[in-house]
N, C-alpha and C positions, 0 to 999 in steps of 0.2 A: 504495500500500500512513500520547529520551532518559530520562532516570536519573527527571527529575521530570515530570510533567504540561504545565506552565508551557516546557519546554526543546525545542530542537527536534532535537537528535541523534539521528543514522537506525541506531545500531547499540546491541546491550546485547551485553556477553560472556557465554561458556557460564556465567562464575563467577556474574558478578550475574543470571542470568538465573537457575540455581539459588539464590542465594541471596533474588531477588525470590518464588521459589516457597516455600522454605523459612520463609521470613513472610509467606503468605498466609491463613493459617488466621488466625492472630492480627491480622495487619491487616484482614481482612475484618471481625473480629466488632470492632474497635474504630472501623470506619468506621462500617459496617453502625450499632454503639449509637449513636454520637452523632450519625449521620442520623436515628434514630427519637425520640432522647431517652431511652429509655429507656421507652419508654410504648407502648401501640398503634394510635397513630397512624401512618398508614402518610408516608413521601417523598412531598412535591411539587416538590420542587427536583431535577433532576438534573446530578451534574456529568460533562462529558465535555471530549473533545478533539476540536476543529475540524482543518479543512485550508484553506491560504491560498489564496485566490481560486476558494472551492469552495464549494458549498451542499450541504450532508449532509442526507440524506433527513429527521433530525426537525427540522433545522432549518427546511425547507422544511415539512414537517407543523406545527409551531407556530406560521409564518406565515400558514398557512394558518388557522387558528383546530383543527387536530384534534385537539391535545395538551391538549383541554380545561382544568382547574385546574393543569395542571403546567409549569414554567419550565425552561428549560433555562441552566445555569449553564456556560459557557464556561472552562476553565482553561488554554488554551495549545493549541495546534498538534502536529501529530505528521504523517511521510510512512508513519512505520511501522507494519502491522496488529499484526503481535507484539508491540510496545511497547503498543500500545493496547487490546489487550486484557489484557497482563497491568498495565496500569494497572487495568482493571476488576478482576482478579480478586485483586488487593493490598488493593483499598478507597478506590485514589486517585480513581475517577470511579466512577460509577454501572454505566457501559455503556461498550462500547469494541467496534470492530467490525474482523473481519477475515477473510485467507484461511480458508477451511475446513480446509485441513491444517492449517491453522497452530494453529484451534482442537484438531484432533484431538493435536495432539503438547502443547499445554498441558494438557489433558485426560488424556492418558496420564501425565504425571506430579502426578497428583493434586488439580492444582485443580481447585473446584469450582467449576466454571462450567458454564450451560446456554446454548445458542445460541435465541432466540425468534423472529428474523424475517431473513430472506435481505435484503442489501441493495444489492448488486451483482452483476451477471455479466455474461457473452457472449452479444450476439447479431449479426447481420447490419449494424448499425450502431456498436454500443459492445463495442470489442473491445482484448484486448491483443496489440502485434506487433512485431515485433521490424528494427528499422531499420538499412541501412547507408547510408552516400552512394552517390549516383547514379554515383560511377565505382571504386565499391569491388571488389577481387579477390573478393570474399566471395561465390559460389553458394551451394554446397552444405552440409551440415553439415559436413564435412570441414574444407571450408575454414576452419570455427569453431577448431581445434587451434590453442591459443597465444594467442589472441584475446581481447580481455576487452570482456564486456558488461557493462553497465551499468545496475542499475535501482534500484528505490526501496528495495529492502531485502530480506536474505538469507532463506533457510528460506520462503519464502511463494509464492504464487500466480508470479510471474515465474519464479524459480530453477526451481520446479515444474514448468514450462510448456516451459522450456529442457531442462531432461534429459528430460520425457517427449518431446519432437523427437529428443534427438540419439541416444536406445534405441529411438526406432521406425525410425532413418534406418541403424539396424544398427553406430553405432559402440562401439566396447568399450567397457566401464568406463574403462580404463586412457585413451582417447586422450579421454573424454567428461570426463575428470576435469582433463584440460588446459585446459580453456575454465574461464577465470576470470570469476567473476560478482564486480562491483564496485557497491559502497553509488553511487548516483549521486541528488539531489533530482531529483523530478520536475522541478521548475523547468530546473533545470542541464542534462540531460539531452540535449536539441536542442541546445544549446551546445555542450555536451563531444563531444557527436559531429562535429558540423563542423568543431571545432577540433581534432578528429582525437585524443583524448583518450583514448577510447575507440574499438573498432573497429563497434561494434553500441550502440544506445540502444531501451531498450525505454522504448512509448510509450504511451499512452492516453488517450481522452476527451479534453476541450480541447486538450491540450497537443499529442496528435496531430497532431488536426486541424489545428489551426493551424501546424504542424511542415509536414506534406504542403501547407497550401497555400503556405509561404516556397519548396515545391520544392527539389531539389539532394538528395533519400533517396529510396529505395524500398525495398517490405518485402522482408524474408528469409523471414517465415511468421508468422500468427495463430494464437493459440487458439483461435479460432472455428471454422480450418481446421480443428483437432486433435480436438476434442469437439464443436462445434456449437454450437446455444445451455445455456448452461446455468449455475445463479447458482452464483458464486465465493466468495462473502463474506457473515457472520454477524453482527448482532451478539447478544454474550454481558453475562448479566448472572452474579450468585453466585446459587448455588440458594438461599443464607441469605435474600439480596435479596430473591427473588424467593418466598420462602416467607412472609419477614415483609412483604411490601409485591405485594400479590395486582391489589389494586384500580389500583396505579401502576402495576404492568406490563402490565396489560390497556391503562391508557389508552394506555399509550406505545406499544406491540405496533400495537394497531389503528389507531393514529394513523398511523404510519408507513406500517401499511399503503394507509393511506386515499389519502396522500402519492403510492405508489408508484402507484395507479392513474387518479389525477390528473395525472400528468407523461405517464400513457400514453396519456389520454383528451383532454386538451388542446392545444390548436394550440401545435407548436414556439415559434414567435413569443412565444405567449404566456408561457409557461412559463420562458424565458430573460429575459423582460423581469422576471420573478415575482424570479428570481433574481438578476438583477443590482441590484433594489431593496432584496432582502435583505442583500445585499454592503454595499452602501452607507449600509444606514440600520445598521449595527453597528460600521461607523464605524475600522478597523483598518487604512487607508490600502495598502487592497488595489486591483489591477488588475481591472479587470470585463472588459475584453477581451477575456478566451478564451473568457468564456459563449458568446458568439455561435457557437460552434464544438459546445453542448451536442446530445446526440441524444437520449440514453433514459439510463436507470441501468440497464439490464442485467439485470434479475430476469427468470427465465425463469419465474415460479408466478404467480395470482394472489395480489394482496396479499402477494407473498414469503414466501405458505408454504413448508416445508421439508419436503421429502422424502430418504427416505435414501440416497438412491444420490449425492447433493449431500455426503455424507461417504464414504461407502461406496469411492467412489473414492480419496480419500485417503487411506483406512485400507488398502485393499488397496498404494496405492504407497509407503504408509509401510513397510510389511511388505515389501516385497521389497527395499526398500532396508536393513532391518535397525533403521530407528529406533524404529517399534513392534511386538511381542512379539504374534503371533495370539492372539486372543482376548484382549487387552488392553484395549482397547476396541469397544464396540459401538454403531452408528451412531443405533440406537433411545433408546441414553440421552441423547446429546448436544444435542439438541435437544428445544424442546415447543410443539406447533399451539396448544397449548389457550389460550393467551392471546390470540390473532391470530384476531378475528371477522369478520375480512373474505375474503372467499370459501370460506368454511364450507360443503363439500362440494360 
């Protein structure tokens, strides 16, 4: 899946999370001027947030040469989608990408942000799931009462993922509300669970993989099991951004998309060696290691088009849990194709 861009803390409170919303209108139009200058000249620079020992789809598209005249400006690390998109929609970065609910509930409270291109999901290889040790009491969901899982960050895709198992496995509110979810870094995660820290570690993608191949875990259940294949994760730009700078969101949109069906259409081998080249010539005294363990990124569309049932669902489990208001929002506004010319119909 901190306070500034540059910081790598996995959690914001309810206060500064209203108060990061509560200045987003005015930090947006003061990012927003002094990227344009004031002129109509559209952004060639964008700034975002990386992840350690990981290659994010534009970063992989500008390697690739897709991101044509635009650079990508690097401002610090984040594990968390919430923090990282409400960095976009403050003015601290350009783009920032995350769970899909997680967009839907920024979005219900008035930021203006539009989601452009899917960047993650579930399928048959890249999935998230939920781990205990190989001699853990832990079956059933039941078993979860009292228990604390651990993952990359609250409100978002894992937490999600967890109550939609323990209300389809028929437990109450009341005894589903016992199972405590804990901030855990991806990093830390396989650690803190063998060092019995936590009872459950939720996993994904490299860190999995390479989790399952040290042995000594076995899953509890995926998300893949629960929905199938289907993309998780957005990124979002400001509708301001994306009004004044048409030409820069096209390139970046299609870029990325270009990206995503590059990693689908080329030999594993290759694609991980792509990546672990990229790691290293940026030079951040990161581990290349768990690349070897890379599969897919998970977009179930061509070119991570967006379709609406990829919020749709969100919005309907936002609603029955009480956090968004029926007809608060609608899955039709939150996102837009029309920038992303890759697999256009």
């Amino acid at each position: 899946m901190p306070a500034a861009p540059a910081s790598t803390s996995t959690s914001t409170t309810r206060r500064q999370f209203l108060t990061l919303l509560g200045i987003s209108a005015a930090a947006v139009s003061c990012g927003t001027a002094t990227a344009t200058g004031g002129s109509a000249k559209q952004v060639t620079t964008l700034k975002y947030q990386g992840a350690v020992g990981t290659v994010l789809l534009p970063e992989l598209a500008a390697d690739l040469g897709y991101l044509g005249g635009l650079t990508l400006d690097w401002v610090g690390n984040t594990i968390s989608g919430p923090q990282d998109i409400q960095s976009a929609a403050t003015g601290q970065t350009h783009f920032g990408g995350a769970f899909n609910g997680a967009i839907v509930k920024l979005a219900a409270s008035r930021a203006q942000i539009q989601s452009v291109i899917s960047y993650y999901g579930s399928d048959k290889d890249t999935y998230l799931g939920y781990y205990v040790l190989e001699d853990s009491p832990i079956r059933s969901p039941r078993d979860l009462i009292g228990k604390k899982v651990g993952m990359n960050t609250l409100g978002a895709h894992a937490q999600a993922l967890l109550e939609i198992h323990l209300e389809r496995s028929g437990l109450s509110k009341a005894d589903a509300a016992k199972v405590e979810s804990l901030v855990v870094p991806p990093v830390n995660t396989e650690q803190a669970l063998r060092q019995r820290q936590i009872e459950v570690g939720v996993l994904s993608g490299v860190l999995r993989d390479k989790a399952l191949a040290a042995g000594g875990i076995r899953p509890l259940f995926k998300d893949f099991e629960l929905l199938g294949a289907f993309s998780a994760g957005s990124y979002v730009m400001t509708r301001r951004f994306i009004k004044e700078n048409p030409d820069t969101v096209r390139t970046f949109t299609t870029g990325v998309a270009k990206a995503i069906e590059w990693s689908r259409t080329t030999p594993r081998e290759e694609v991980i060696a792509r990546m672990t080249e990229i790691v290293k010539k940026r030079g951040r005294n990161e581990d290349t290691s768990t690349l070897q363990y890379w599969r897919s990124y998970g977009v179930a569309e061509t070119g991570g088009r967006i379709a609406d049932k990829e919020f749709q669902l969100w919005i309907d489990w936002l609603g029955e849990r009480g956090e968004v208001k029926k007809g608060q929002v609608k899955a039709t506004d939150l996102y837009t194709n029309e920038f992303n010319d890759q697999g256009r119909g």
